[in-house]
GUNU-830305 format. One record per residue (C-alpha): residue number from 0; x negated, y, z; residue in three letters. Coordinates in Angstrom, 2 decimals, m for minus. Layout:
<pts>
<pt NUM,<X,Y,Z>,Ala> ...
</pts>
This chain:
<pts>
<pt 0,<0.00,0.00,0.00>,Unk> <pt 1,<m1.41,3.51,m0.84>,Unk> <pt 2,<m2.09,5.91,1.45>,Unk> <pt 3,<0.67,8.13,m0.38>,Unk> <pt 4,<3.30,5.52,0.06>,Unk> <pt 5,<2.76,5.10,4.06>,Unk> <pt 6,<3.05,8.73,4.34>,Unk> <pt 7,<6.85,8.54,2.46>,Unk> <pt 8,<7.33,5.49,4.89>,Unk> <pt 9,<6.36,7.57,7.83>,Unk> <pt 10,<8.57,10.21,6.59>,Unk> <pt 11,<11.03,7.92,6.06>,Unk> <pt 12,<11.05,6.31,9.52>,Unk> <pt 13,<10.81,9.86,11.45>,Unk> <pt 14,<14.04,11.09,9.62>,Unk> <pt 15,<15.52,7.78,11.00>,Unk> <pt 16,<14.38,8.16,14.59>,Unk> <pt 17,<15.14,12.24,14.41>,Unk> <pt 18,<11.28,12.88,15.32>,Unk> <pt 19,<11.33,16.50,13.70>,Unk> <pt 20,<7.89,17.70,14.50>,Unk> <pt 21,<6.73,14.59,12.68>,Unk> <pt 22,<9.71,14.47,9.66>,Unk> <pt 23,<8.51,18.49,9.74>,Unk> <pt 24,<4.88,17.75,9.37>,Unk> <pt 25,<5.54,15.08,6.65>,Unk> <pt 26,<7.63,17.16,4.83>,Unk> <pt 27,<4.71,19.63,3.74>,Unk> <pt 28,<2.27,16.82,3.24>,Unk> <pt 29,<4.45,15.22,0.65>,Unk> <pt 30,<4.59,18.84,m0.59>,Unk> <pt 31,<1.26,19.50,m0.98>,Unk> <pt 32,<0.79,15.89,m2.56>,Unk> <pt 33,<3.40,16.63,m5.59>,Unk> <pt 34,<1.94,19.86,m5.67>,Unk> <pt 35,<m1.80,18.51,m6.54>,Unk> <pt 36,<0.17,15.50,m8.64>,Unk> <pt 37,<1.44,18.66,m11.12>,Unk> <pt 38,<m1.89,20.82,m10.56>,Unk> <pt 39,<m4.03,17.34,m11.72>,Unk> <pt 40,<m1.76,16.37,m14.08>,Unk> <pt 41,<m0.62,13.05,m12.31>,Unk> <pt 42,<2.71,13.06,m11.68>,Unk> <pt 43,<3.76,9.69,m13.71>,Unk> <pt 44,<0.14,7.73,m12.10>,Unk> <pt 45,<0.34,9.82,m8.76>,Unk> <pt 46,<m2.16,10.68,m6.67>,Unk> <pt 47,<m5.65,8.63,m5.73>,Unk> <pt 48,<m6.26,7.94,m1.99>,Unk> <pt 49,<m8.82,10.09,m2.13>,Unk> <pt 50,<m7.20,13.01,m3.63>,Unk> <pt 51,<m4.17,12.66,m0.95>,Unk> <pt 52,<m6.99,12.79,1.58>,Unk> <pt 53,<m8.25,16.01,0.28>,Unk> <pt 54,<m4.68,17.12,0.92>,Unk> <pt 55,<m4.74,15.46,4.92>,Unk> <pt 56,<m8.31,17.36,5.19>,Unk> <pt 57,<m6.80,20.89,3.95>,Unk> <pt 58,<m3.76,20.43,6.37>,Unk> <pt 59,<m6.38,19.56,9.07>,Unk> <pt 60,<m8.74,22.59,8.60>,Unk> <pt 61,<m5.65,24.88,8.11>,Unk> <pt 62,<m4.54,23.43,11.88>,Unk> <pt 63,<m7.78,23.75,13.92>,Unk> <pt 64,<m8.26,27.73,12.33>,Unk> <pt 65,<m4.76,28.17,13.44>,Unk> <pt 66,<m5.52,26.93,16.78>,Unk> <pt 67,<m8.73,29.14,17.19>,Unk> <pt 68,<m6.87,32.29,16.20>,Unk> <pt 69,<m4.12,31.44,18.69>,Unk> <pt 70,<m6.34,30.76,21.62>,Unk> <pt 71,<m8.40,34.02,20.86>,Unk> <pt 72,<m4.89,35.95,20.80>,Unk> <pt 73,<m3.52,34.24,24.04>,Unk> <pt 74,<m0.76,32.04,21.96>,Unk> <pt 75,<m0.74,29.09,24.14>,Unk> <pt 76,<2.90,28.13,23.29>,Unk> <pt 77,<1.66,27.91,19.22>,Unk> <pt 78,<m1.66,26.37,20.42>,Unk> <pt 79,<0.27,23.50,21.72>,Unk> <pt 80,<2.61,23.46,18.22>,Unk> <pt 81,<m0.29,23.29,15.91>,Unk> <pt 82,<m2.20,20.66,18.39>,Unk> <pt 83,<0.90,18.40,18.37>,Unk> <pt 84,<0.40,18.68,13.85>,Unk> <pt 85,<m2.65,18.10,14.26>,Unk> <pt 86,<m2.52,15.10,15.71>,Unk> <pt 87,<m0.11,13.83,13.55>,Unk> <pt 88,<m2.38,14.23,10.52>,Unk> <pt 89,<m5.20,12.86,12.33>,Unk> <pt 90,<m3.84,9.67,11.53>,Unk> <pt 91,<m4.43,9.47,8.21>,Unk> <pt 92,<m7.67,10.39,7.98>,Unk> <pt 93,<m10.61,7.68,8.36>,Unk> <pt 94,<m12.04,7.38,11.86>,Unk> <pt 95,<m14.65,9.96,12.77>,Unk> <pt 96,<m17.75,8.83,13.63>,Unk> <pt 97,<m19.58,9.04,17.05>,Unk> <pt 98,<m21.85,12.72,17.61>,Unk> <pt 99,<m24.53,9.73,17.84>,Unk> <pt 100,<m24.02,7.94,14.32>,Unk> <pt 101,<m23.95,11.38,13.07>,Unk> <pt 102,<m27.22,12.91,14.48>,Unk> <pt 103,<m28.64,9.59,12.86>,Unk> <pt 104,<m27.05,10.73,9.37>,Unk> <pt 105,<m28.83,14.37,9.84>,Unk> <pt 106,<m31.70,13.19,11.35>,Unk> <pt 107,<m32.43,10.87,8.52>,Unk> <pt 108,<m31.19,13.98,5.53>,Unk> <pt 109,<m33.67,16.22,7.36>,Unk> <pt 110,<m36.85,13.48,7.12>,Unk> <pt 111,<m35.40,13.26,3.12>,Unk> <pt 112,<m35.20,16.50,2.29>,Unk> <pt 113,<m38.15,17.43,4.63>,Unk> <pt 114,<m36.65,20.17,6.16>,Unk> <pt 115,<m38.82,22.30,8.60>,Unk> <pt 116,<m36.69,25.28,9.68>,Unk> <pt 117,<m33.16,26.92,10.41>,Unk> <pt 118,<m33.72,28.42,6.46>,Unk> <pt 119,<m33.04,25.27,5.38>,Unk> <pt 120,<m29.63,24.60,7.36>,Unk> <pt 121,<m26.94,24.88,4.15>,Unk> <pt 122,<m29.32,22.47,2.34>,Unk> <pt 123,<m28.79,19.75,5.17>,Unk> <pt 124,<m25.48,20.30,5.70>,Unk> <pt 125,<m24.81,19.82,2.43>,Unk> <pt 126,<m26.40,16.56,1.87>,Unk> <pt 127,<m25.37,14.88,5.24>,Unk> <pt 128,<m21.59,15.78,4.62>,Unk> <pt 129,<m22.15,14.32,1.48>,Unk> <pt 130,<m23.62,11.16,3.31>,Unk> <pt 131,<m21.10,10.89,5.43>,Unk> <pt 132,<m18.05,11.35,3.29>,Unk> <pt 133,<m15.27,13.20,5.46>,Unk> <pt 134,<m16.28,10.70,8.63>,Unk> <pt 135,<m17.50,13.81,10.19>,Unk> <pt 136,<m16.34,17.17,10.79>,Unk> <pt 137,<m18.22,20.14,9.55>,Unk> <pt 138,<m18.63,22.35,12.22>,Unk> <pt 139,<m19.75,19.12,14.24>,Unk> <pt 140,<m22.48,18.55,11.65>,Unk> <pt 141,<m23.28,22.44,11.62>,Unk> <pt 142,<m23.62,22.19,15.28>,Unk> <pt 143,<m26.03,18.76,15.25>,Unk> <pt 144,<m28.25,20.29,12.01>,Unk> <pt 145,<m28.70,23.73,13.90>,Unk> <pt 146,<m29.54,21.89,17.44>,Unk> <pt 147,<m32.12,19.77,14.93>,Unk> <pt 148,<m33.56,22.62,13.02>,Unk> <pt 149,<m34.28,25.03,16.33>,Unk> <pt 150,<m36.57,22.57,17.63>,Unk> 
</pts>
């Protein structure tokens, strides 16, 4: 089953059980999947796993800024809404990995690339997000490869 069709089956069941927040959240993921099936051109094939990922990942990023910009304006009450989406996405994605496995990843992109200095921080990033393929958040990595780099 593609990752697409557990999402409709999710929406499906959480209509059925009257979950709104989830049935809510659904909603504008299906959305934003037809919406990338007309922008690619896929509406008849429908969308890869990977592409309806991309989707998950954009509804995840758009989630944790909202939840920064809350917090910094004292918003607790929409800190808790966009938490509670959040989590619901999070459930699509792939598991993340541990902070360990991914100083590993940068450690190993840094000895590749044979980066000396904090000048070289994009380049790392870069590569190691590439390594890891969405198992790792960015700002996570950002964090790890300027902790690295300082030293």
């Amino acid at each position: 089953m593609s990752l697409k069709e557990i999402i409709k089956k999710d929406f499906i069941e959480a209509f059925r059980q009257k979950n709104v927040e989830k049935k809510s959240v659904l909603s504008m993921l299906n959305a934003e999947i037809k919406n990338a099936e007309i922008e690619f051109k896929m509406r008849e094939d429908g969308l890869s796993d990977e592409k309806v990922l991309e989707a998950i990942k954009r509804g995840v990023k758009q989630r944790k800024d909202a939840i920064d910009k809350y917090k910094a304006g004292g918003r607790e009450d929409l800190v808790t809404k966009e938490q509670q989406e959040l989590d619901i996405l999070k459930v699509y994605l792939p598991a993340e990995l541990s902070l360990d496995k991914i100083e590993e990843a940068v450690q190993s992109v840094i000895a590749e690339i044979k980066a000396q200095d904090i000048s070289q921080l994009g380049m790392v990033i870069g590569k190691t997000m590439q390594k890891l393929e969405g198992q790792a958040d960015g700002n996570v990595v950002r964090e790890i490869v300027t902790k690295l780099l300082q030293k």
